[in-house]
N, C-alpha and C positions, 0 to 999 in steps of 0.2 A: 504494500500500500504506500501510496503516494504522500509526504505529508508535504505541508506549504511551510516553511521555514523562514519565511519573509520577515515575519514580525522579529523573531527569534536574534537573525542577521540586521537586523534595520537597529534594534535595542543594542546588540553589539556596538554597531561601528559608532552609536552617538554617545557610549558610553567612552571608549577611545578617545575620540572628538574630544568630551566633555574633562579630559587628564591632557588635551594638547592648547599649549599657548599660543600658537596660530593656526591659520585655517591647512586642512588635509586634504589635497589632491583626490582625487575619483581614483587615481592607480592607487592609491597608499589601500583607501578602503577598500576597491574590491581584493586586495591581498588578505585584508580581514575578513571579507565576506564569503572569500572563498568562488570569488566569480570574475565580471571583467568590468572595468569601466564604466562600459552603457550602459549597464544594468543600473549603475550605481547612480549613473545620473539623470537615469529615467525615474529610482526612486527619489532619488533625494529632491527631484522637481517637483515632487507630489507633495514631499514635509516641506520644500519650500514655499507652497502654495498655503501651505498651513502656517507657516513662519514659524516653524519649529527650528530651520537653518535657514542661514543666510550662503552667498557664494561670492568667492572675492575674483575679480578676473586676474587675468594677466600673468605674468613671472611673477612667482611665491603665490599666487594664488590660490584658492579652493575652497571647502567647504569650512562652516563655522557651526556652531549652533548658536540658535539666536533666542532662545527661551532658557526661563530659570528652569533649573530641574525640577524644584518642591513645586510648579505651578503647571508641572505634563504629567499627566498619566497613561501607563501602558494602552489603556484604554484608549487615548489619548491618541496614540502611535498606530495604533491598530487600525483608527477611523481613519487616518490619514493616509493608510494604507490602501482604502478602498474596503474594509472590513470583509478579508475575504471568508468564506467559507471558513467554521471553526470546526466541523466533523467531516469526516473522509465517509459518514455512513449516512444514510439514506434509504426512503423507501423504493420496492420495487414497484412497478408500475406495469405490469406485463398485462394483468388482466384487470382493467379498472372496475368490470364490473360485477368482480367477483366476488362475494362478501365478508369473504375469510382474508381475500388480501386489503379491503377495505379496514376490518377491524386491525389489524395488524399495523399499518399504515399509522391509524389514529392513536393508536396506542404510542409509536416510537413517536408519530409528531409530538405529541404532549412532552414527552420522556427530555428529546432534542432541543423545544422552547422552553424547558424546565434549566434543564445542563446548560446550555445557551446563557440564558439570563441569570445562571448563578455565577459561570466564567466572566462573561461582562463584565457583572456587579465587582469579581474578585479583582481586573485586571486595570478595573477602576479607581479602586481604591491604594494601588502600588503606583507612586511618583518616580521619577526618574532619580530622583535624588535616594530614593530609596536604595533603588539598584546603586548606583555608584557608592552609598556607603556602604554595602552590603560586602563591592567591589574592594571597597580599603580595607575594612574588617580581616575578608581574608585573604589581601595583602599583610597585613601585621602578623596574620597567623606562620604566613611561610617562614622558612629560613630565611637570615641574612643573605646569604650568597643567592638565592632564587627573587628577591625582589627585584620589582622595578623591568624584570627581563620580559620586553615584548608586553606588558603588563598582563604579566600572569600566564602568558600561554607557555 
């Protein structure tokens, strides 16, 4: 199964971002992201529509963020993602009007806007800042010699 890891990778790189003192190229983050460029700055156009980042042009240029941590929520990030699809599962639809697949159906619907709306509610309430101190927490935890390297990876 397929899962979407957008949010996952998008929380990453502004966490990054958010420990650099100037703005970070689109090559820097898709090496964090694990992808290329365009991707990077296909998303980062969408949190920039959001002004969640800014982007500096020219030599030394690139991305910034442009929000306080304590005032985004992953929630936050998620919408400005285009809030994709949060389950990989789904009803089948083969026989609509069958009625064993009908009940079936109405049952996982309720089940999925149930989980849905409790994930939401949770990803709501975790600020970005949250993650970043969570992030230095266990920086402090590592060894001496392992800090600071690549932060954390």
């Amino acid at each position: 199964m397929n899962r979407d890891s957008r949010l996952s990778g998008v929380l990453h790189v502004l966490l990054h971002m958010a420990e650099q003192d100037g703005p970070v190229t689109s090559e820097v983050l898709a090496r964090a992201m694990g992808t290329n460029p365009v991707v990077v700055r296909r998303t980062m156009a969408g949190l920039k529509a959001q002004g969640y980042v800014r982007s500096d042009k020219g030599h030394g240029g690139g991305w910034r963020l442009a929000c306080d941590l304590q005032a985004v929520t992953l929630g936050d990030i998620y919408a400005a993602l285009g809030s994709p699809s949060l389950f990989a599962i789904g009803n089948r639809n083969a026989a609509p009007g069958c009625l064993v697949e009908q009940a079936v159906n109405a049952a996982l619907d309720e089940a999925l806007h149930e989980a849905e709306a409790l994930l939401l509610a949770s990803l709501g309430d975790i600020t970005l800042a949250a993650l970043s101190a969570d992030f230095h927490r266990r920086m402090l935890l590592r060894p001496q010699a392992q800090r600071g390297h690549d932060h954390g990876h």
